[in-house]
C-alpha positions in Angstrom: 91.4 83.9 132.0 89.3 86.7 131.5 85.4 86.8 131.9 85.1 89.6 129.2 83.6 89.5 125.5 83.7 91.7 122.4 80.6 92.0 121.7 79.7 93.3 117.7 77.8 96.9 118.2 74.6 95.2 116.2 74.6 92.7 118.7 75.1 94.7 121.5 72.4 97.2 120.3 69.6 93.9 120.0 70.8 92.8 123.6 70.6 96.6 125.8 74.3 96.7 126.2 74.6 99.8 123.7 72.7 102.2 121.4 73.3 102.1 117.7 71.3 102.8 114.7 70.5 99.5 113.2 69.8 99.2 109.6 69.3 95.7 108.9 68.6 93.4 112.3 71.4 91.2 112.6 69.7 87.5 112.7 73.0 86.4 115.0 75.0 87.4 117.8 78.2 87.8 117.1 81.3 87.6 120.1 84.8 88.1 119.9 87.4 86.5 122.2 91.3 87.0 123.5 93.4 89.7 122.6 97.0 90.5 121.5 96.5 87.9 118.7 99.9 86.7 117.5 99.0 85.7 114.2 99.7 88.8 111.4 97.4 88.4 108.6 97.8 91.9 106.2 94.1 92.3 106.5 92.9 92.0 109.9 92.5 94.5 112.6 93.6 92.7 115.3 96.9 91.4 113.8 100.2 91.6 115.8 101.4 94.7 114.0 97.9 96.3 113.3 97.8 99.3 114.6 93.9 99.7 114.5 92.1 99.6 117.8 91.4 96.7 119.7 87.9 96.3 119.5 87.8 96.0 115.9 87.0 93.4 113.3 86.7 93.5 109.6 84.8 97.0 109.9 82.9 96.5 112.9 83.5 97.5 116.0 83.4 95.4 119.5 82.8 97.0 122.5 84.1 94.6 125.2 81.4 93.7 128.0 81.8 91.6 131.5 79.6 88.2 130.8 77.5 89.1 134.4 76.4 92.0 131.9 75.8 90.2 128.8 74.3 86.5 130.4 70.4 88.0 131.4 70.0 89.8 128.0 71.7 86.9 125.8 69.6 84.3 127.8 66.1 86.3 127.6 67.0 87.0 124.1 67.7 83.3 122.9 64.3 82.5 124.9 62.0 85.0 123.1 64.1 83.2 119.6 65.4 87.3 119.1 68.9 85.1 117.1 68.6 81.9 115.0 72.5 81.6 116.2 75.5 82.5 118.5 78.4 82.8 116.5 81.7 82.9 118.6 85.3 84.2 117.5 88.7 83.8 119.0 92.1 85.6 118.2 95.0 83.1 118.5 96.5 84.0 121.9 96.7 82.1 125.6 93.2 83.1 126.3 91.4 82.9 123.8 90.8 78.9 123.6 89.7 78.7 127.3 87.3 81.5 127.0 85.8 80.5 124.2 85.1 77.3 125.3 83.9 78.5 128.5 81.3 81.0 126.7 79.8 77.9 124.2 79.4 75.6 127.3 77.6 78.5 128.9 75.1 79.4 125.8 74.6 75.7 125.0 73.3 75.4 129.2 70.9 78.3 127.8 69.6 76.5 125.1 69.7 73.4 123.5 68.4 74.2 120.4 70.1 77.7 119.3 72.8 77.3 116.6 76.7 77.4 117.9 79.5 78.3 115.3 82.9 79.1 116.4 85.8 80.5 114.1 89.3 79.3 115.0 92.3 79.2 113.3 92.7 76.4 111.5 95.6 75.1 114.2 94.3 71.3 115.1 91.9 69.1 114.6 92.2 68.3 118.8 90.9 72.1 119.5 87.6 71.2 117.2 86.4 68.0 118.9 86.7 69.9 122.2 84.7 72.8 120.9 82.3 70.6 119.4 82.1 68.5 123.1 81.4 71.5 124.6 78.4 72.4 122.8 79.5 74.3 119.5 77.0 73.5 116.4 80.0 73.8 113.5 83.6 75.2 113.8 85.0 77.2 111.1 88.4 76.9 110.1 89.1 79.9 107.8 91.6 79.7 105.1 90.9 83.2 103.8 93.4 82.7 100.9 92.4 80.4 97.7 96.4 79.8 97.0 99.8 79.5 98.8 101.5 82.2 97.1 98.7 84.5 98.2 99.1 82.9 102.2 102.4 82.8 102.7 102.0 86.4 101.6 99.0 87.6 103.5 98.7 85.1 106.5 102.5 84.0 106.7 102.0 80.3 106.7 101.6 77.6 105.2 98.0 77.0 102.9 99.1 73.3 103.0 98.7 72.6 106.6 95.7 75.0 106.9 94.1 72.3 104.2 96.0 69.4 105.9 93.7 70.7 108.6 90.4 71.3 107.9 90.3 68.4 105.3 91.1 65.9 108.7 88.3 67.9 110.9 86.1 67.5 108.1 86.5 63.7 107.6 86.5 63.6 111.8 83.3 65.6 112.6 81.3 65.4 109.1 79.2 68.1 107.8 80.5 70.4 111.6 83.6 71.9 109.7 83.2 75.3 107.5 86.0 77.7 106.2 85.8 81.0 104.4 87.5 82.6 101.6 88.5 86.0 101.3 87.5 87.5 97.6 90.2 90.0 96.5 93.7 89.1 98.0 94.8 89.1 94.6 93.9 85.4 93.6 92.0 85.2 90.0 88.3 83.8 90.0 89.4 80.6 88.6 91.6 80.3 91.6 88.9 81.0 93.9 86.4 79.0 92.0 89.1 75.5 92.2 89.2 76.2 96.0 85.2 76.6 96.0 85.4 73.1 94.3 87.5 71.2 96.7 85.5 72.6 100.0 82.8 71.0 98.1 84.1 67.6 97.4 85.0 67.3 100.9 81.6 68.0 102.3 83.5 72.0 103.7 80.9 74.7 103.7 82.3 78.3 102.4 80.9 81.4 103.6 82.5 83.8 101.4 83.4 87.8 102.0 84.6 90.5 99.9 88.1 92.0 100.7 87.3 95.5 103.2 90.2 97.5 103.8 90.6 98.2 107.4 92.6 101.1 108.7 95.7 100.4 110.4 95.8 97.0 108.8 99.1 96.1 106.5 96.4 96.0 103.8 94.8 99.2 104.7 95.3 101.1 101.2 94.3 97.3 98.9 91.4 98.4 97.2 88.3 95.9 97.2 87.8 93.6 94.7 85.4 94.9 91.9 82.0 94.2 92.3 81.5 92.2 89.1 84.1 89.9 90.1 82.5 89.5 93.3 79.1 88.8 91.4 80.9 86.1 89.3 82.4 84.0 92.3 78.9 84.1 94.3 77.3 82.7 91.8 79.6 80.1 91.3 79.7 79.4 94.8 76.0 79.2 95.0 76.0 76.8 91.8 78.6 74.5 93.4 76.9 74.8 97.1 73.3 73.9 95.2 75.1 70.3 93.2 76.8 72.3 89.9 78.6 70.2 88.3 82.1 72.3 87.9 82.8 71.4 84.7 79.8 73.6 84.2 82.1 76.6 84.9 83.9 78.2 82.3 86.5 80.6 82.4 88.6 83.0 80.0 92.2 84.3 81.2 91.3 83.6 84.6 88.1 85.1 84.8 84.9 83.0 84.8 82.9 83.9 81.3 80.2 81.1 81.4 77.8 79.2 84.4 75.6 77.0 82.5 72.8 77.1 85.6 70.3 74.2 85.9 66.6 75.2 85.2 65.8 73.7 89.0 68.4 76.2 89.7 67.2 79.6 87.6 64.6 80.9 89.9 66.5 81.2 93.1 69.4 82.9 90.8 66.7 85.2 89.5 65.5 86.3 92.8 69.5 87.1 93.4 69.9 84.3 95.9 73.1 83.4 95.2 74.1 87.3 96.4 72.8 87.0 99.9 75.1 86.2 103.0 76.6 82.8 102.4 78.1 80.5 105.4 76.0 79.1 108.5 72.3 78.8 108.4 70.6 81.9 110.6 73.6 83.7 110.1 73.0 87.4 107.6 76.2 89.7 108.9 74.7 93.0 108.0 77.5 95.4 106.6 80.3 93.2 107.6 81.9 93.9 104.7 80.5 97.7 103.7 79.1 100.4 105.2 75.5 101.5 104.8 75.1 103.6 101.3 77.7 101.5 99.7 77.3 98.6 97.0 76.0 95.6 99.4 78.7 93.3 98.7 76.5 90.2 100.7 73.3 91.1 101.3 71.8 90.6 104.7 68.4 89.6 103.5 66.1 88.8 100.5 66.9 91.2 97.5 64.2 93.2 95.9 63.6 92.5 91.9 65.6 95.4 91.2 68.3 94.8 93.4 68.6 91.2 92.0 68.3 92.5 88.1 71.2 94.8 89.4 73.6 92.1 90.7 72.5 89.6 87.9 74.0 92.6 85.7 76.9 93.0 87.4 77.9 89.7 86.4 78.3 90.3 83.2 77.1 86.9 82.4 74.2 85.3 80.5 72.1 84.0 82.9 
């Protein structure tokens, strides 16, 4: 089992381990586990016939670091509260359970109070209680895909089990089990919206992303989704995350045409709230899914009026 981590370059730059121009402070550190994944989602870097390099994800890059290098700078930077969280990823391969494991139990000995999440795929409900045991905050189960056409297709399984799932870790370990969806794999926003609703219901926060093509993925010439489109499912997912009733939701060939947004709710929309990073709490992801210059697809902090009068525009909605 190996003691090495990938370690995101924002992280790495906040903890010593490398030098990187940082334009937004990422507010967790982010670390990747295992290698030679044998799942082959279309989009991902580091699936089985990807032939991108092996320290990437999404469009970041992790350089991989010994943990006797990355334990003093982690531990002094959790004590001086540099990260409201520790995020932890694993590819699906032999190793990637037992490290990750290994590293929670280590961070949680480091502190008690700092945030744990852990993305797995969504393979048993056994593999989450042991994370959780072992110190982990929340375990993500990502679905990616809002329907099983669009799975089988992308991820090559089953969206049935991957709900069968998370809806039984949910019910097991409530409010410890989030997913994510993917925006863009061709699903429409009604699609995504219905799968935004059932998360809900079952108590499942959603962190949501925007589809970035990576190179040397199956995917790597699928354009991203529009950015108006993108506008229209965060705000829905910020009205159904804030108690929106979903019938308040309307839609025209697929697309969403109305949110009918509670006054209690109006002033966080108009300070372009619902565009920020969505998912765990302390967690911003800074260009995760763009690169600096481009349209911020989730923004890593608090949007200034203009930028929130932009996205509100890009809607296309009466708000």
């Amino acid at each position: 089992m190996s003691d090495k981590a990938g370690v995101s370059l924002g992280t790495a730059a906040v903890l010593g381990l490398a030098k990187a121009k940082l334009f937004e402070m990422p507010t967790t550190a982010h670390f990747l586990f295992g290698s030679g994944c044998v799942n082959d989602c279309a989009f991902c870097a580091q699936a089985k016939s990807s032939r991108s390099g092996p320290h990437h994800l999404s469009r970041v890059t992790w350089p991989e670091f010994e943990w006797e290098e990355i334990e003093g700078p982690l531990a002094e930077a959790l004590r001086a509260g540099v990260f409201q969280r520790v995020c932890a990823q694993a590819v699906e391969c032999p190793d990637g359970t037992p490290s990750i494991l290994r590293f929670v139990k280590r961070v949680r000995d480091m502190s008690g109070d700092v945030g744990i999440s852990v993305c797995v795929s969504p393979y048993s409900v056994s593999r989450v209680t042991a994370l959780l045991e072992a110190g982990a905050s929340n375990v993500g189960l990502p679905l990616d895909a809002a329907t099983p056409e669009i799975y089988a297709k992308v991820k090559k399984g089953s969206l049935d089990r991957a709900w069968d799932v998370l809806l039984k870790a949910a019910r097991k370990h409530p409010g410890k089990v989030t997913t994510h969806f993917i925006v863009g794999l061709g699903e429409t926003e009604q699609e995504m919206v219905e799968a935004l609703v059932k998360a809900k219901h079952n108590g499942i926060r959603v962190a949501l992303f925007s589809f970035t093509p990576v190179r040397g993925a199956a995917m790597q010439d699928w354009p991203q989704p529009d950015v108006s489109s993108y506008r229209r499912v965060q705000l829905a997912a910020f009205y159904l995350k804030n108690g929106g009733d979903p019938e308040g939701i309307e839609f025209s060939g697929g697309r969403i045409s109305r949110i009918e947004i509670p006054s209690g709710m109006r002033d966080d929309v108009l300070k372009g709230h619902p565009f920020r990073t969505s998912g765990c709490p302390g967690c911003n992801r800074p260009y995760y899914n763009e690169r600096p210059g481009q349209t911020m697809m989730n923004f890593p902090r608090d949007l200034s009026p203009i930028e929130a009068k932009d996205a509100l525009e890009e809607t296309g909605l009466a708000v």
